[in-house]
N, C-alpha and C positions, 0 to 999 in steps of 0.2 A: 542811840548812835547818831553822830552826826551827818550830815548828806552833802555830798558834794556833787554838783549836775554836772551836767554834761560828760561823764565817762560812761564807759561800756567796757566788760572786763569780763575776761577769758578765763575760767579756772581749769587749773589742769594740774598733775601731779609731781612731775619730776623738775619743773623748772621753779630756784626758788630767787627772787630778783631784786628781793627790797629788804634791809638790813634799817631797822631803826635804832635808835639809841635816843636819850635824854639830853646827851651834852653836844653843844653845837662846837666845832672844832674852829677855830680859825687859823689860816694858812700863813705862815711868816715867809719870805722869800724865798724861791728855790736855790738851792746852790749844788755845786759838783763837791762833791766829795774826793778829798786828795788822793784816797787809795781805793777811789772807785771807778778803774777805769772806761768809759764809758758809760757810768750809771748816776745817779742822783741821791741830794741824801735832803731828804724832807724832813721840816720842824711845824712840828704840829704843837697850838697852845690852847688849852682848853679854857672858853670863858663861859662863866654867868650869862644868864639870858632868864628876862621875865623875873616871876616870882623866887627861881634858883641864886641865892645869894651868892656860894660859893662852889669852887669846884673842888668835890671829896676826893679819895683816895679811889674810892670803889667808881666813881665815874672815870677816871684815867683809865684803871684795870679794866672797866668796860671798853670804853672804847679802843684800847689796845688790842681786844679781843677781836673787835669789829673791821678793825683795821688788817688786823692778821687773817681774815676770814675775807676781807677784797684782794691782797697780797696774793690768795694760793688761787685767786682767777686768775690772775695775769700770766703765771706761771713761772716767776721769777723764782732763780734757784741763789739757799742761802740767803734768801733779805734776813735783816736784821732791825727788828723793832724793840726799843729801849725806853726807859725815862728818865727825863730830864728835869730837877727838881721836884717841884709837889705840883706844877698844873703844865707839863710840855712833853713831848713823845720827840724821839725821833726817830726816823723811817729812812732805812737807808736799801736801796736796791739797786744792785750789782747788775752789768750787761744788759739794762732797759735802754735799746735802741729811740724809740718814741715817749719822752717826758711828759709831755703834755697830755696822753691817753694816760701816765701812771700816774699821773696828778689826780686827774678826771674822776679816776677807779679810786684809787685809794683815798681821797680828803674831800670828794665831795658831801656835803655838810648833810646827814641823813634826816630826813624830813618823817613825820608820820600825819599821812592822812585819813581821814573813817569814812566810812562809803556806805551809803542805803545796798546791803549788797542784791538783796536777790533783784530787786526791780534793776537793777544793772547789768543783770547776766542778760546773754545774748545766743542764740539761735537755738539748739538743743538743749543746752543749761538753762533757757530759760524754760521753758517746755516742763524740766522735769525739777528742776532744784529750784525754780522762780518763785513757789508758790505754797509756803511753808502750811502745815498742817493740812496739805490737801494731797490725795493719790496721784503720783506722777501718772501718765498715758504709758499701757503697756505696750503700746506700739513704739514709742521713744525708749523708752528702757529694753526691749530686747534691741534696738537699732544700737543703741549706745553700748551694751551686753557684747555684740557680734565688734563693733571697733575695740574693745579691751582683748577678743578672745583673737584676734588679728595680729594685736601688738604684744604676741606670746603672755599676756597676762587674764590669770585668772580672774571674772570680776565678780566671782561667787564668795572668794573666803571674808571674812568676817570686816578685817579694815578694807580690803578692796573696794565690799560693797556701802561699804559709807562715804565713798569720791563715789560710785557710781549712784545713786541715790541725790547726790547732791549736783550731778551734772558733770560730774569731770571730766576729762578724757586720759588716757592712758599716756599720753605721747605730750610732750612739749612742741612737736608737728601738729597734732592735731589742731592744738589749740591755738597756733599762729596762725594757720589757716584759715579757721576760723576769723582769726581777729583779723586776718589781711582784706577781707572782704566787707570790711564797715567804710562807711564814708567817713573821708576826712571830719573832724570839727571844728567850722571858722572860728568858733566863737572860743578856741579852746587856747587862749593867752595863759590862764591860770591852770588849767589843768594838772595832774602829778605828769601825764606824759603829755607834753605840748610838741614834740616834734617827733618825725617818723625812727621806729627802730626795725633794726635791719637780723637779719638772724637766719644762719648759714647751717643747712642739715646734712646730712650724708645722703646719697641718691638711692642706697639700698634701704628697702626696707629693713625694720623701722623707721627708717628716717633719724638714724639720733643726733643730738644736737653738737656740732662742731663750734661755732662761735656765735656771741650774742648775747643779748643783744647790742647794736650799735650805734652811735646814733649815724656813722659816714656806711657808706657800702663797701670802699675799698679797707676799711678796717677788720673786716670780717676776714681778709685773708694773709692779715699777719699782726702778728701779738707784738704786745709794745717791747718784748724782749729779742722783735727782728724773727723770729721763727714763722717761715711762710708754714702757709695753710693752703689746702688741695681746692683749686679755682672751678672744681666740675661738680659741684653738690648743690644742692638748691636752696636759692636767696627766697627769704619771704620778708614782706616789706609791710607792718603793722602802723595802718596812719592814725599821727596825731588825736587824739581824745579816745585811744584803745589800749588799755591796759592789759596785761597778759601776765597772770601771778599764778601763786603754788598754794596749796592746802596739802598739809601732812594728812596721814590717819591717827585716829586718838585711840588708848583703848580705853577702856570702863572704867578709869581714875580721871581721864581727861588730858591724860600726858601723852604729847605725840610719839608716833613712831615712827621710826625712818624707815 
């Protein structure tokens, strides 16, 4: 597996934040759409890159998928994603007040990167998931046991206990918290996250996650379709070279489960 330094990365279960794909999209000029009022209607063209000489059918079909899967975060009602010849999409959203975040969400160009993971994890995760082939500390495993049985989850049953074994925590709370407490990284120009993300939770316990992450703060309280969001729940602010990702549970074939 490849390694890339300088990140530190949070695992946790419920947030899931990175979408890859093979085919890199490039963005043709925004325009309004005539019978969209107020909203945007995107042309997306799939090209080549590298060793990929052309673009198939089944890479449109993916990324159409991909596309449709950043669309139901925004929370745009009625988009309409289509295609256009044999290598172009088009992406039409209705009543998105802010363009520019649905540009952002939906056509930024999805990247895959590989990461040394365990020497990466950080504070309790490393303690217990850090150190493959070796017995976590029972003193870290019932502390990590007592925050699952906290955030109403049991962390006995069978997939549970495989995020708990591997360090997770039950909460997409838990784990920003976590990650808000890392120092910045100067050094972190290339990093996958090179700038701070923002991320906005309910003040009741569990804490569930309301918006997020972002890279501005005032984004956190209203979606690019103009729908304000409740200004009294709590901001946590994850710096630059801290990444904060999802692990499903798998069961006995290897196929995750939701």
């Amino acid at each position: 597996m490849g390694r890339r330094r300088r990140h530190l990365f949070v695992l946790l279960f419920v947030l899931g934040l990175v979408a890859v794909s093979g085919l890199v999209i490039a963005t043709k000029p925004t325009k309004l759409g005539l019978d969209l009022k107020g909203g945007v209607e995107l042309i997306y063209q799939g090209q080549p890159t590298g060793q990929v000489k052309e673009v198939t059918t089944d890479d449109i079909d993916r990324a159409i998928e991909i596309i449709r899967e950043r669309i139901d975060t925004l929370g745009v009602s009625e988009p309409e994603v289509s295609r256009l010849g044999t290598t172009e999409i088009s992406v039409a959203l209705p009543d998105v007040k802010d363009p520019q975040r649905a540009i952002d969400v939906v056509g930024t160009t999805a990247q895959m990167y590989f990461y040394d993971w365990e020497p990466n994890l950080i504070g309790i995760e490393r303690t217990i998931g850090g150190h493959p082939g070796q017995q976590p500390p029972a003193g870290a495993v019932q502390k990590l046991d007592e925050t699952w049985r906290k955030a109403h989850r049991n962390p006995s049953t069978t997939l549970n206990r495989q995020l708990v074994l591997s360090g997770a925590f039950p909460t997409a709370y838990e784990a920003a918290l976590l990650a808000s407490t890392q120092k910045p990284d100067p050094n972190c120009t290339s990093c996958s996250e090179s700038q701070p993300r923002f991320y906005l939770f309910k003040k009741a316990e569990p804490h569930d996650l309301i918006a997020g992450p972002e890279k501005s703060k005032k984004d956190l309280y209203l979606t690019p379709t103009g729908k304000k969001l409740p200004h009294n729940g709590i901001v946590v602010e994850v710096p630059p070279g801290t990444t904060v990702v999802s692990e499903q549970p798998s069961d006995s074939s290897g196929k995750q489960v939701p």
